[in-house]
LOFIZA-476268 format. One record per residue: x, y, z of N, C-alpha, C in turn. Coordinates in steps of 0.05 Angstrom, whole numbers, plus 5000, padded with zeros to 4 digits. Layout:
<recs>
<rec><n_X>X</n_X><n_Y>Y</n_Y><n_Z>Z</n_Z><ca_X>X</ca_X><ca_Y>Y</ca_Y><ca_Z>Z</ca_Z><c_X>X</c_X><c_Y>Y</c_Y><c_Z>Z</c_Z></rec>
...
</recs>
This chain:
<recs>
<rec><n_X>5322</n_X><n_Y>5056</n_Y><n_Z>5019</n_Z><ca_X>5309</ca_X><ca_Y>5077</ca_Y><ca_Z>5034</ca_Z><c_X>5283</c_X><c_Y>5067</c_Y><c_Z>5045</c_Z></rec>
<rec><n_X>5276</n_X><n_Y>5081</n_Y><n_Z>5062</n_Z><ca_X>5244</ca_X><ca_Y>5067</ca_Y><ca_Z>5084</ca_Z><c_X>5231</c_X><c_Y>5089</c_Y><c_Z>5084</c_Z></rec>
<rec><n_X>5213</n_X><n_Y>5091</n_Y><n_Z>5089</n_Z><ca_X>5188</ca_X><ca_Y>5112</ca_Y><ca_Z>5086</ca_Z><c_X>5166</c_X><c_Y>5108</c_Y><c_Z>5119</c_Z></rec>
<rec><n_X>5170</n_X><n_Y>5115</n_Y><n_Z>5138</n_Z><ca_X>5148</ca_X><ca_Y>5106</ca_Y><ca_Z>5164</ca_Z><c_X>5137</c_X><c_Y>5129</c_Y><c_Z>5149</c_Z></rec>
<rec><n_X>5102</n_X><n_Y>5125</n_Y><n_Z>5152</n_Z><ca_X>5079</ca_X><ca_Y>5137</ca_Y><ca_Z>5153</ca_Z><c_X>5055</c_X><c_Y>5130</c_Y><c_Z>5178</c_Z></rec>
<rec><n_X>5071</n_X><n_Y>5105</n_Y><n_Z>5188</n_Z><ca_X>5043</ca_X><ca_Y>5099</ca_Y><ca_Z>5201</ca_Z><c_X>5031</c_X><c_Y>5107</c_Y><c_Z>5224</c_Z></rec>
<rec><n_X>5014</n_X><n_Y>5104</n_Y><n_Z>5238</n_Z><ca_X>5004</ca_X><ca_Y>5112</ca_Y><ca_Z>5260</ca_Z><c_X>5005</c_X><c_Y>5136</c_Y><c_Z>5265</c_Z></rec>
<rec><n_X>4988</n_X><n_Y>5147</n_Y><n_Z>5238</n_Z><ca_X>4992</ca_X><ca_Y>5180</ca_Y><ca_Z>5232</ca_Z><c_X>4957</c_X><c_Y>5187</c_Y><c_Z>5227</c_Z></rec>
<rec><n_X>4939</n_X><n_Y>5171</n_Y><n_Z>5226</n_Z><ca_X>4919</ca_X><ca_Y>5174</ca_Y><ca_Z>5225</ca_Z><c_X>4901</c_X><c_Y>5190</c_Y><c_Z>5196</c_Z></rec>
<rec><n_X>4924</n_X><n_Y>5176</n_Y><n_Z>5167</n_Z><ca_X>4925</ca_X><ca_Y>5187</ca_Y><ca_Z>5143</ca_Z><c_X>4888</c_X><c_Y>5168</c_Y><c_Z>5142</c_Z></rec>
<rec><n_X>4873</n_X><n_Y>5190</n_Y><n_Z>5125</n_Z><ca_X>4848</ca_X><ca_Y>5179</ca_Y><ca_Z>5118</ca_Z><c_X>4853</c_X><c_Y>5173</c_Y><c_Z>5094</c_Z></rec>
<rec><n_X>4870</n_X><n_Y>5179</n_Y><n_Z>5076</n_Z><ca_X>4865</ca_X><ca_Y>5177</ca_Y><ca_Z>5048</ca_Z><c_X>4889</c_X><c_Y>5180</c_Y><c_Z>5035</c_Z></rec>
<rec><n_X>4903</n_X><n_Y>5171</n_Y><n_Z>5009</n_Z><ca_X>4919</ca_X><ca_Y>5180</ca_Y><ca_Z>4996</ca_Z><c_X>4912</c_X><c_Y>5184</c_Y><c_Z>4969</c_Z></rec>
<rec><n_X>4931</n_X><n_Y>5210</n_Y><n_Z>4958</n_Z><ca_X>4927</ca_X><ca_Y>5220</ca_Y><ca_Z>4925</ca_Z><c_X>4939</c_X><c_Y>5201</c_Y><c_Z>4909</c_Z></rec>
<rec><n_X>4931</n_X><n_Y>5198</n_Y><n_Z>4885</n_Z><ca_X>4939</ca_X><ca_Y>5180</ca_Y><ca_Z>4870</ca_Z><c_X>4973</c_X><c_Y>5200</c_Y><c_Z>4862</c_Z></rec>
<rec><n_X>4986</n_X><n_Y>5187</n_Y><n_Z>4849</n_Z><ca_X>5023</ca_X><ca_Y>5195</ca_Y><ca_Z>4845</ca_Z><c_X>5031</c_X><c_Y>5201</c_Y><c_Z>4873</c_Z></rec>
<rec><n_X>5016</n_X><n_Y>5197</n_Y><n_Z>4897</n_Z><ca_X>5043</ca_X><ca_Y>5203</ca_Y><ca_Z>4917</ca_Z><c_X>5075</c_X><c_Y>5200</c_Y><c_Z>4920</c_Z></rec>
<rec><n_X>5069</n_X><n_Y>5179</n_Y><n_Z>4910</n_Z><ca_X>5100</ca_X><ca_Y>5166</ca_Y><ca_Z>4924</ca_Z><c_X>5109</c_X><c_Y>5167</c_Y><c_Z>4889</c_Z></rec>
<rec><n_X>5099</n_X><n_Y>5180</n_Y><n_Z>4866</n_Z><ca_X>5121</ca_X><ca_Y>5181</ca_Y><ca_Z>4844</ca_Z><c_X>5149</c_X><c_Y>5191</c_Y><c_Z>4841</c_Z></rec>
<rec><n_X>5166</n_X><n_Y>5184</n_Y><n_Z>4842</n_Z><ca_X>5192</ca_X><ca_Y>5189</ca_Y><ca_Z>4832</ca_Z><c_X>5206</c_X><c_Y>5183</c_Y><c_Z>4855</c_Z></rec>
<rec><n_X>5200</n_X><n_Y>5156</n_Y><n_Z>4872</n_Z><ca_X>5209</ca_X><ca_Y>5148</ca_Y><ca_Z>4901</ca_Z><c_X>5221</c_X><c_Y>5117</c_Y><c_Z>4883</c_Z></rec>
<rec><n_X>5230</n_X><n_Y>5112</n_Y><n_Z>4865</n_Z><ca_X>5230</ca_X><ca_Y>5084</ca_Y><ca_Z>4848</ca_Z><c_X>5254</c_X><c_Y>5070</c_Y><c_Z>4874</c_Z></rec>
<rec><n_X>5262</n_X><n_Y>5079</n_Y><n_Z>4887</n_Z><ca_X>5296</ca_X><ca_Y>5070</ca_Y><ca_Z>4897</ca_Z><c_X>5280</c_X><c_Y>5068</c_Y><c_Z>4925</c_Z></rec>
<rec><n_X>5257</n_X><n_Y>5065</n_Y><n_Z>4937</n_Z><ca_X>5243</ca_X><ca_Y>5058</ca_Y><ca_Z>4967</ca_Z><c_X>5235</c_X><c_Y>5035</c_Y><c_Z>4961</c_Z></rec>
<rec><n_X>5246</n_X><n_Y>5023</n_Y><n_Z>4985</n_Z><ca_X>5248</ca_X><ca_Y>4996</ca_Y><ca_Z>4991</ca_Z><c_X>5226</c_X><c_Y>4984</c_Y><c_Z>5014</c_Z></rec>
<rec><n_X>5218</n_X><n_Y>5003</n_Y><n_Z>5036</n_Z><ca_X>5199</ca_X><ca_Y>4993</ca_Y><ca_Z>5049</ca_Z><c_X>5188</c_X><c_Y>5020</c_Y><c_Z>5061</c_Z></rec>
<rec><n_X>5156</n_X><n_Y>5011</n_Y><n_Z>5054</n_Z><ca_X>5136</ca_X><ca_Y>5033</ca_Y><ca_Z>5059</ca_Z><c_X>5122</c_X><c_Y>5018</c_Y><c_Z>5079</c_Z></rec>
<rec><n_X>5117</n_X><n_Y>5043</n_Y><n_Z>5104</n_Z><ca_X>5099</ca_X><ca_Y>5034</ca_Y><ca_Z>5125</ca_Z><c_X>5075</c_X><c_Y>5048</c_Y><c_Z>5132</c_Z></rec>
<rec><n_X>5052</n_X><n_Y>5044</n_Y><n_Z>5112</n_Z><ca_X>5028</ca_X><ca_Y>5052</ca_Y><ca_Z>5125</ca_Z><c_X>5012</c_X><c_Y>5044</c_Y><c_Z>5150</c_Z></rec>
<rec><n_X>5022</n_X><n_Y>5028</n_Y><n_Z>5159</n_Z><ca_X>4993</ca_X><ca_Y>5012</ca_Y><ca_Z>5183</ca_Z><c_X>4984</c_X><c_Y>5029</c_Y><c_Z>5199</c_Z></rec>
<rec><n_X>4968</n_X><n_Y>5025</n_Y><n_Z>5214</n_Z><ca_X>4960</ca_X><ca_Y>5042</ca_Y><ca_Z>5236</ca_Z><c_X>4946</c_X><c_Y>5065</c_Y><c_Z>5225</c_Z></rec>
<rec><n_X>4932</n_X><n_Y>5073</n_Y><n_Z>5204</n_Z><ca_X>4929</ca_X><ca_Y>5094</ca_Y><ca_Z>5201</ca_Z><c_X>4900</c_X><c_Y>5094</c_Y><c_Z>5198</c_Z></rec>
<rec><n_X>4875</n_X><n_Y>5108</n_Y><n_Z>5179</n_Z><ca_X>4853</ca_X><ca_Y>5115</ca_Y><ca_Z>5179</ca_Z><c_X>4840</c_X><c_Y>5101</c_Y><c_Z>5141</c_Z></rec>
<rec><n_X>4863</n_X><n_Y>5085</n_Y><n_Z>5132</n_Z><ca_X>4853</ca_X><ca_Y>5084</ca_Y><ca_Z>5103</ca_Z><c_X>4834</c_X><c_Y>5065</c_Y><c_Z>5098</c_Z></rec>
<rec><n_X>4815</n_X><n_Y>5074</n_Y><n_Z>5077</n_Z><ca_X>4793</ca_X><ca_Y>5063</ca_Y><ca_Z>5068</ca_Z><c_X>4789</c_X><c_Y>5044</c_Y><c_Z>5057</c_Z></rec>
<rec><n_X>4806</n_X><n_Y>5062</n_Y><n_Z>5029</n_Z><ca_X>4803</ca_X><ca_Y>5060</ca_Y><ca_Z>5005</ca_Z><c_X>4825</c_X><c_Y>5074</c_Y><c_Z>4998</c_Z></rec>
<rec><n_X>4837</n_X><n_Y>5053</n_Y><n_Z>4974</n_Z><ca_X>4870</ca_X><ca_Y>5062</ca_Y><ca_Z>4965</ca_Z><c_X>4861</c_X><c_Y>5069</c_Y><c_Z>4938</c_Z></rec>
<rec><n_X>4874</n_X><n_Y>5084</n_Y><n_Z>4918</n_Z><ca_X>4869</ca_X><ca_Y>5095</ca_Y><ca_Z>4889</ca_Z><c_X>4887</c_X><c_Y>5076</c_Y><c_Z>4879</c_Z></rec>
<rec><n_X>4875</n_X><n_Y>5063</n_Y><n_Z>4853</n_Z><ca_X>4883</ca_X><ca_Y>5045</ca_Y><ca_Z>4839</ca_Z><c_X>4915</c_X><c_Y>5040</c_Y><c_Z>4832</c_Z></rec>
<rec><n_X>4928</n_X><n_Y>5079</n_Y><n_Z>4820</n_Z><ca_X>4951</ca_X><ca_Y>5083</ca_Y><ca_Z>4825</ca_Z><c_X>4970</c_X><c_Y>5089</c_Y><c_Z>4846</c_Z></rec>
<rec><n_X>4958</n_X><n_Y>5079</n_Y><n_Z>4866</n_Z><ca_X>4968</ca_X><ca_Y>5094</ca_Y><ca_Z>4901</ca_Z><c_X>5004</c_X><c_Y>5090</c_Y><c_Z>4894</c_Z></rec>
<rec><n_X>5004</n_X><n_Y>5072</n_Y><n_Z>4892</n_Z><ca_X>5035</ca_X><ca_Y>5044</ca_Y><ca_Z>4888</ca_Z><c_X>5051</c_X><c_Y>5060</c_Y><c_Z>4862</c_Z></rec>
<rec><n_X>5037</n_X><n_Y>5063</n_Y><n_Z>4844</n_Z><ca_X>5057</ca_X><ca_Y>5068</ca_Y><ca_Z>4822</ca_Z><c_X>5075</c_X><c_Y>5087</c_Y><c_Z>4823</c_Z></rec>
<rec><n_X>5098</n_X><n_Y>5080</n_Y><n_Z>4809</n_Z><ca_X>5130</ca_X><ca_Y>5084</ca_Y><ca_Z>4817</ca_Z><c_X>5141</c_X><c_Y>5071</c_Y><c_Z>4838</c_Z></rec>
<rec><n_X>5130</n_X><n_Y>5055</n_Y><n_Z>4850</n_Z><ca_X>5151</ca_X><ca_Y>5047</ca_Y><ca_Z>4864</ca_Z><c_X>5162</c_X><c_Y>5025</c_Y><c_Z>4860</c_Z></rec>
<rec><n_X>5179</n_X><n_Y>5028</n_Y><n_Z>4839</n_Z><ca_X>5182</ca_X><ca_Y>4996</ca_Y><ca_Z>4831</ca_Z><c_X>5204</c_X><c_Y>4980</c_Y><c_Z>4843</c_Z></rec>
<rec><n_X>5215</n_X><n_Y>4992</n_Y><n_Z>4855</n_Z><ca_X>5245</ca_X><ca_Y>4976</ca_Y><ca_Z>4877</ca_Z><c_X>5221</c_X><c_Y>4963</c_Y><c_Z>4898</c_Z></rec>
<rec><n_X>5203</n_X><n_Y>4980</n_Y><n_Z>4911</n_Z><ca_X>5194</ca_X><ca_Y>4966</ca_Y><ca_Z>4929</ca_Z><c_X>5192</c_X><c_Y>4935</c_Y><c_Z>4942</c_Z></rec>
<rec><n_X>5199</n_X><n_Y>4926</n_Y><n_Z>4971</n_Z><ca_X>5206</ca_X><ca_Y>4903</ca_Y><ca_Z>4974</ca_Z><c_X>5186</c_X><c_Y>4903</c_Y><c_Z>5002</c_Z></rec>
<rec><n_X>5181</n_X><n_Y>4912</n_Y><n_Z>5012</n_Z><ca_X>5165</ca_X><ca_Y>4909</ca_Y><ca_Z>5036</ca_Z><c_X>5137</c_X><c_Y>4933</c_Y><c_Z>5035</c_Z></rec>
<rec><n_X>5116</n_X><n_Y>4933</n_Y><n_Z>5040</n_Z><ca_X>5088</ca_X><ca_Y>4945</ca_Y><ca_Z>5044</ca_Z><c_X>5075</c_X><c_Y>4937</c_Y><c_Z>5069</c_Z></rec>
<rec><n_X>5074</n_X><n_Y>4957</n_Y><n_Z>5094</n_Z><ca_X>5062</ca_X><ca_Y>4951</ca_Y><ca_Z>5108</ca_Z><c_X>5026</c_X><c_Y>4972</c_Y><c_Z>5113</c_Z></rec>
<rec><n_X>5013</n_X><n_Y>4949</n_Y><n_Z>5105</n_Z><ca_X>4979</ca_X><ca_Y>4970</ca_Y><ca_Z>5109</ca_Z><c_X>4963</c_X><c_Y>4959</c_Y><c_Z>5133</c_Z></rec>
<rec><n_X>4978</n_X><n_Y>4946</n_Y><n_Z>5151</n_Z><ca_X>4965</ca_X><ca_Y>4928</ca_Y><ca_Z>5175</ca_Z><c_X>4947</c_X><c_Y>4954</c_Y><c_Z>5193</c_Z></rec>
<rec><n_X>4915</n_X><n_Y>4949</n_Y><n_Z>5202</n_Z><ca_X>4902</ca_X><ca_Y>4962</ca_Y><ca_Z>5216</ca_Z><c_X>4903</c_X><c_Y>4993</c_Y><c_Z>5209</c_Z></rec>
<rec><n_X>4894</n_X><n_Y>4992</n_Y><n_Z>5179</n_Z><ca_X>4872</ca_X><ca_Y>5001</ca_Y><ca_Z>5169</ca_Z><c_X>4846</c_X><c_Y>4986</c_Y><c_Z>5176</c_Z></rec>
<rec><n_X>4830</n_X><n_Y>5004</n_Y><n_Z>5155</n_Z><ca_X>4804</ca_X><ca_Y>4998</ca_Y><ca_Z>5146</ca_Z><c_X>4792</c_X><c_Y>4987</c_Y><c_Z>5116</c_Z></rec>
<rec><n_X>4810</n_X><n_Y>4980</n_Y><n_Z>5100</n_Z><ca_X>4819</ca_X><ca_Y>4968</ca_Y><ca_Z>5082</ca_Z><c_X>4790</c_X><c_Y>4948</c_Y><c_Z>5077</c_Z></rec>
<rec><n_X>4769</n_X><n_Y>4940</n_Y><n_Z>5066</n_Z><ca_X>4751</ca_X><ca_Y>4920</ca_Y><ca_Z>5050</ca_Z><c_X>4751</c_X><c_Y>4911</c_Y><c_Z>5033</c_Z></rec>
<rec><n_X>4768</n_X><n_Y>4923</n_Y><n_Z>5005</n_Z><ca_X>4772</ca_X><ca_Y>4912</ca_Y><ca_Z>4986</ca_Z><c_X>4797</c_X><c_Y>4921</c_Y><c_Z>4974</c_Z></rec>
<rec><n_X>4807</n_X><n_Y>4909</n_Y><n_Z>4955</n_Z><ca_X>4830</ca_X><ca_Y>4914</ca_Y><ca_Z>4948</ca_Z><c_X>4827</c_X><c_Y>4918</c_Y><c_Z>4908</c_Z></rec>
<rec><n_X>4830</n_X><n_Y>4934</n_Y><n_Z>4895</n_Z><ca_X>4828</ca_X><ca_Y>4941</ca_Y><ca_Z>4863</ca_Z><c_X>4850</c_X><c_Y>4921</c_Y><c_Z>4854</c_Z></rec>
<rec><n_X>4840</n_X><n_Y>4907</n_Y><n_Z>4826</n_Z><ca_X>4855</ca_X><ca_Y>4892</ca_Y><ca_Z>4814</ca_Z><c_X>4883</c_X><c_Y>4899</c_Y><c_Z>4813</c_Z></rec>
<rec><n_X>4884</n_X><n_Y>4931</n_Y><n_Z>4793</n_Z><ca_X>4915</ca_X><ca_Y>4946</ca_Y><ca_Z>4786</ca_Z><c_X>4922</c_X><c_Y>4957</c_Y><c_Z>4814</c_Z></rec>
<rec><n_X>4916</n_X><n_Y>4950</n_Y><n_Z>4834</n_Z><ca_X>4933</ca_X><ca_Y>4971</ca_Y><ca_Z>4861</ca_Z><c_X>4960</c_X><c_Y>4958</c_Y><c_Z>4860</c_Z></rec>
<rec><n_X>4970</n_X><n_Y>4936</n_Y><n_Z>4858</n_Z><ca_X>5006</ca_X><ca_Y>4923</ca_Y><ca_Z>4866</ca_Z><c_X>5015</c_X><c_Y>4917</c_Y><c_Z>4835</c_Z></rec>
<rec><n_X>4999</n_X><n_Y>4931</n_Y><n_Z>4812</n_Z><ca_X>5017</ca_X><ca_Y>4932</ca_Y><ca_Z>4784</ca_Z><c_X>5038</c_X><c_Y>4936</c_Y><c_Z>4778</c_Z></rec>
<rec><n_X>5062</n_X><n_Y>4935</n_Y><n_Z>4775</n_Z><ca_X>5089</ca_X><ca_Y>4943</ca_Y><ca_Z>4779</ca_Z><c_X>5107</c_X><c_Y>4945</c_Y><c_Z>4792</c_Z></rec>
<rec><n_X>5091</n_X><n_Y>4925</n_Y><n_Z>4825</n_Z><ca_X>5111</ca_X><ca_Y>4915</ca_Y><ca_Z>4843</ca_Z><c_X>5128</c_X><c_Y>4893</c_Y><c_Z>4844</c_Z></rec>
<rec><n_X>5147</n_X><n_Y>4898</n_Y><n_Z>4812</n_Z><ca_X>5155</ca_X><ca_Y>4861</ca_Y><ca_Z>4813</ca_Z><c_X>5176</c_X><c_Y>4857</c_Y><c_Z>4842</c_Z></rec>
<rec><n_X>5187</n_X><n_Y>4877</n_Y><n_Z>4850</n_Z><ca_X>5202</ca_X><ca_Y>4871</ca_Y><ca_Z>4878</ca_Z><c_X>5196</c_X><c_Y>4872</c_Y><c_Z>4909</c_Z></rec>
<rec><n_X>5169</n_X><n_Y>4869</n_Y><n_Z>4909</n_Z><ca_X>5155</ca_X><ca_Y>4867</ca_Y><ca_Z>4932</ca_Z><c_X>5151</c_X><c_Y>4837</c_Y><c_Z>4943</c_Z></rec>
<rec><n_X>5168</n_X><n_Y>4839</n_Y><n_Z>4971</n_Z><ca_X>5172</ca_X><ca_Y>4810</ca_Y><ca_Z>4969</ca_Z><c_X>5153</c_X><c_Y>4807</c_Y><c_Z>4996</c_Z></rec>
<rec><n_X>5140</n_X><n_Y>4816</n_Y><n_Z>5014</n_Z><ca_X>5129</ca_X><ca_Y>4826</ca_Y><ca_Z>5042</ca_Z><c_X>5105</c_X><c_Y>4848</c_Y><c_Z>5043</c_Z></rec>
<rec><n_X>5086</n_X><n_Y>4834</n_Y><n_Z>5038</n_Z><ca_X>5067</ca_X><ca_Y>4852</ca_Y><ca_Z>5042</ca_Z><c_X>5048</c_X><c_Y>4844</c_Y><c_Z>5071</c_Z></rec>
<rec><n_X>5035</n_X><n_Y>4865</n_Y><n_Z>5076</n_Z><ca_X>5030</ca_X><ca_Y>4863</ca_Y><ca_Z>5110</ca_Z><c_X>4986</c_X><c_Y>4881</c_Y><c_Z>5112</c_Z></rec>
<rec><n_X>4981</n_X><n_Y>4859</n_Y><n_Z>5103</n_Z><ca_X>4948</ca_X><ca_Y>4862</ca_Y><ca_Z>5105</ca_Z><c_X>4933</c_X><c_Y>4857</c_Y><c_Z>5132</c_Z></rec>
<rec><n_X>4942</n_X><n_Y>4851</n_Y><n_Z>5145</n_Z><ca_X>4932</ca_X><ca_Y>4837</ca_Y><ca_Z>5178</ca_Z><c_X>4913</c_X><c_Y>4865</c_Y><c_Z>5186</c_Z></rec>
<rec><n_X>4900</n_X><n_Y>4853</n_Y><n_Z>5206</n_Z><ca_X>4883</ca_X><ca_Y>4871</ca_Y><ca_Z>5215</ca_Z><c_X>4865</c_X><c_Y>4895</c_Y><c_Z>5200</c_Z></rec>
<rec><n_X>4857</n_X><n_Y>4890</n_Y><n_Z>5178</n_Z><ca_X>4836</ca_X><ca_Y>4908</ca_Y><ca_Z>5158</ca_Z><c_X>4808</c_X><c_Y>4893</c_Y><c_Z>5163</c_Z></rec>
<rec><n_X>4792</n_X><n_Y>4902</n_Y><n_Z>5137</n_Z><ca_X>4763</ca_X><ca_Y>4886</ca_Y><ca_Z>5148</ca_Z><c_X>4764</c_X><c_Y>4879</c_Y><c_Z>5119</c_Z></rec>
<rec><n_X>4782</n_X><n_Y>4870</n_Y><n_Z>5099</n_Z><ca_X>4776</ca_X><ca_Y>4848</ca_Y><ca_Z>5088</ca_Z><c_X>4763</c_X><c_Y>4827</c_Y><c_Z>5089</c_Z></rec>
<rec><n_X>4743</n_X><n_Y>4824</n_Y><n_Z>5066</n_Z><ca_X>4725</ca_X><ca_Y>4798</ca_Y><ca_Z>5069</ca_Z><c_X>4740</c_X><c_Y>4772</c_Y><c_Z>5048</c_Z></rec>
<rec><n_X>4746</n_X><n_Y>4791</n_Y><n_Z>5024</n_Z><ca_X>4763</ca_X><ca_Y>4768</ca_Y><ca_Z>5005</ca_Z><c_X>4784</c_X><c_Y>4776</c_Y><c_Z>4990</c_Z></rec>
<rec><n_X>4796</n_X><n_Y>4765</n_Y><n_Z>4976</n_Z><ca_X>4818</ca_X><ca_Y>4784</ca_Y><ca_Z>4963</ca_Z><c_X>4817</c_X><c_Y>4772</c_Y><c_Z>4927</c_Z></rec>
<rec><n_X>4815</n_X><n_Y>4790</n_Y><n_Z>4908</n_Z><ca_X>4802</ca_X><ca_Y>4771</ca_Y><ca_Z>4879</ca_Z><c_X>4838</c_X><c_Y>4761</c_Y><c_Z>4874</c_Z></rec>
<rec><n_X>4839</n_X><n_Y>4738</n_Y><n_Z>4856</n_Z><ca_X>4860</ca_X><ca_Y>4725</ca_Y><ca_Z>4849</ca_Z><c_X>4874</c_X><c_Y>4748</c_Y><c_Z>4825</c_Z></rec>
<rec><n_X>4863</n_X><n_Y>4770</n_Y><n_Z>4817</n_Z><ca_X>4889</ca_X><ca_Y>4790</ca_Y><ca_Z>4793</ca_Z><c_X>4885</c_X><c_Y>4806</c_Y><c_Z>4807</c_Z></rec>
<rec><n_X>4884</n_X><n_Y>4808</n_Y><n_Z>4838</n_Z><ca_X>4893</ca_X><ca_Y>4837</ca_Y><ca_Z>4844</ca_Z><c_X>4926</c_X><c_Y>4823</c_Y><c_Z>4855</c_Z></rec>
</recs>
């Protein structure tokens, strides 16, 4: 299953959004208004294989944000204002 969200001009998301989505395979945020993601933004989605957050506004990234993505094989950071990214996030 795929999930488009992007280029929707989301400012923010609640932490458990995407709970009980375990069987989504690729989520597409980019294009949107985000800041700042909540530590648990991700959790449940543990099938997950693709994450796109390209062009946000994205600066830093929380250690536990990709905790439980062991099937994420594509993740898509381009275009944020990241300055660094720490090695346990």
């Amino acid at each position: 299953a795929s999930l488009g969200l992007g280029n929707n001009l989301l400012g923010r998301l609640d932490e458990g959004l995407f709970q009980g989505l375990a069987g989504l395979w690729d989520l597409n945020l980019g294009w949107n208004s985000l800041a700042v993601l909540p530590d648990a933004a991700f959790h449940g989605l543990a099938g997950l294989h693709e994450l796109v957050l390209a062009g946000n506004r994205l600066t830093y990234l929380q250690p536990p944000l990709f905790r439980g993505l062991a099937e994420l094989r594509e993740l898509d950071l381009s275009r944020n204002a990241l300055r660094s990214v720490k090695a346990d996030v």
